[in-house]
C-alpha positions as CSV (number, residue, x, y, z in Angstrom):
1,X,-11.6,-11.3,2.0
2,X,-8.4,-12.5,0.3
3,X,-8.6,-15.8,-1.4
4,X,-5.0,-16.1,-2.6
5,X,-2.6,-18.7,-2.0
6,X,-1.9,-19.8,2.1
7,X,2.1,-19.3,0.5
8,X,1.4,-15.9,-0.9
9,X,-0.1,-14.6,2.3
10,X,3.0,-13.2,3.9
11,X,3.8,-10.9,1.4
12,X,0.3,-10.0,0.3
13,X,0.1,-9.2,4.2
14,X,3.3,-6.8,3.8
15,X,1.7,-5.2,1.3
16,X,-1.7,-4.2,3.1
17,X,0.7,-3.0,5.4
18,X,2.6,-0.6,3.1
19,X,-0.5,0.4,1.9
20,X,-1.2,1.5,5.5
21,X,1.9,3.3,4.9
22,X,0.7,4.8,2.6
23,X,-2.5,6.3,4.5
24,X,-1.1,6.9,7.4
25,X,2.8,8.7,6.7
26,X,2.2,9.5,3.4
27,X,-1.6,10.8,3.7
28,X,-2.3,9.1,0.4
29,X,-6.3,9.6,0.2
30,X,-8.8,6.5,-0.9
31,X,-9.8,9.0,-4.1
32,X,-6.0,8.3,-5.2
33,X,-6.9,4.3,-5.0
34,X,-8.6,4.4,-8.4
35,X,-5.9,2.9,-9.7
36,X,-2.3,1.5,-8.9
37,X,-0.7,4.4,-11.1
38,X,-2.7,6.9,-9.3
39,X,-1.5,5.6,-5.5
40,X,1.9,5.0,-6.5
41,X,2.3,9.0,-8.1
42,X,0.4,10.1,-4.5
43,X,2.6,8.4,-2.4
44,X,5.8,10.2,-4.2
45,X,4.0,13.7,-4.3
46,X,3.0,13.2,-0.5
47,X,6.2,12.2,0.0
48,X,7.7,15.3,-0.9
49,X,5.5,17.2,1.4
50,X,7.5,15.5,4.8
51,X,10.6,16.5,6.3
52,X,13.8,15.5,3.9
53,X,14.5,13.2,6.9
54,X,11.3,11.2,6.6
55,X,11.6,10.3,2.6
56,X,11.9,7.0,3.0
57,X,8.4,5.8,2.1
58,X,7.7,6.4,-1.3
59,X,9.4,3.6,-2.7
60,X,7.9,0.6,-0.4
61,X,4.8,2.3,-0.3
62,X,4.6,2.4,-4.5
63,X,6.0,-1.0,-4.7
64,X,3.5,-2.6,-2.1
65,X,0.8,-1.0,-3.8
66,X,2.2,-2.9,-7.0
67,X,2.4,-6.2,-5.0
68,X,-1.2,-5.4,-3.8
69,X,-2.6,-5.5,-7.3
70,X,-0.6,-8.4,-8.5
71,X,-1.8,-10.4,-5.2
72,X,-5.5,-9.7,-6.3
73,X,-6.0,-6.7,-4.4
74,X,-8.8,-4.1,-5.3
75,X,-8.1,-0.9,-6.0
76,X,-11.3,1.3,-6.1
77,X,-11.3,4.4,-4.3
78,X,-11.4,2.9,-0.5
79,X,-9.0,2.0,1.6
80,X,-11.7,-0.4,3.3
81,X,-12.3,-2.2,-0.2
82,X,-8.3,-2.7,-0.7
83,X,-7.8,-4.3,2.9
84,X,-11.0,-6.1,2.6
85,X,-9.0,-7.9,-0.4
86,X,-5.9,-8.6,1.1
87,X,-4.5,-10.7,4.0
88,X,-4.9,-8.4,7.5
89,X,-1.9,-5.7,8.4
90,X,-3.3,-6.1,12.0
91,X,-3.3,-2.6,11.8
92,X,0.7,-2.8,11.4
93,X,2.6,-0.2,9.0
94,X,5.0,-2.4,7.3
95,X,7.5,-2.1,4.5
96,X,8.0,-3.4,1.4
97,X,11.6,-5.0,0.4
98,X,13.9,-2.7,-0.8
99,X,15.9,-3.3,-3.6
């Protein structure tokens, strides 16, 4: 359960969310949440596995993994461990701000 700050919520939210990005576009497997490093360099090697029309992803999904960790998010090999520490996506893919 997150326990951050009510006005951090919205964007530690956004984050779960790109990580569900992450799982579910970029097929980035829970072994590749042992770390932040790890997720971010799956979700740009995924990435390169989709169409060239679909590469869109691998930059909010890297940087909401970042915002994950700095919200107090858990990286350790489950996807059910790193929602379990952040605000709920409601199941939502959503991305990260973009430059």
């Amino acid at each position: 359960m997150w326990v951050g700050s009510i006005c951090d919520s919205e964007i530690a939210r956004k984050s779960a969310g790109s990580a569900l990005a992450g799982q579910t576009i970029l097929s980035v497997s829970a072994g590749s949440l042992s770390s932040v490093v790890v997720a971010q360099a799956a979700a740009v090697a995924n990435e390169q596995l989709l169409s060239i029309c679909d590469r869109i992803w691998a930059v909010p999904v890297s940087r909401g993994y970042k915002v994950a960790s700095n919200m107090g998010g858990t990286f350790a090999s489950s996807y059910a461990t790193l929602y379990d520490s952040l605000p709920s996506s409601v199941g939502h893919v959503r991305q990260m701000i973009n430059s």
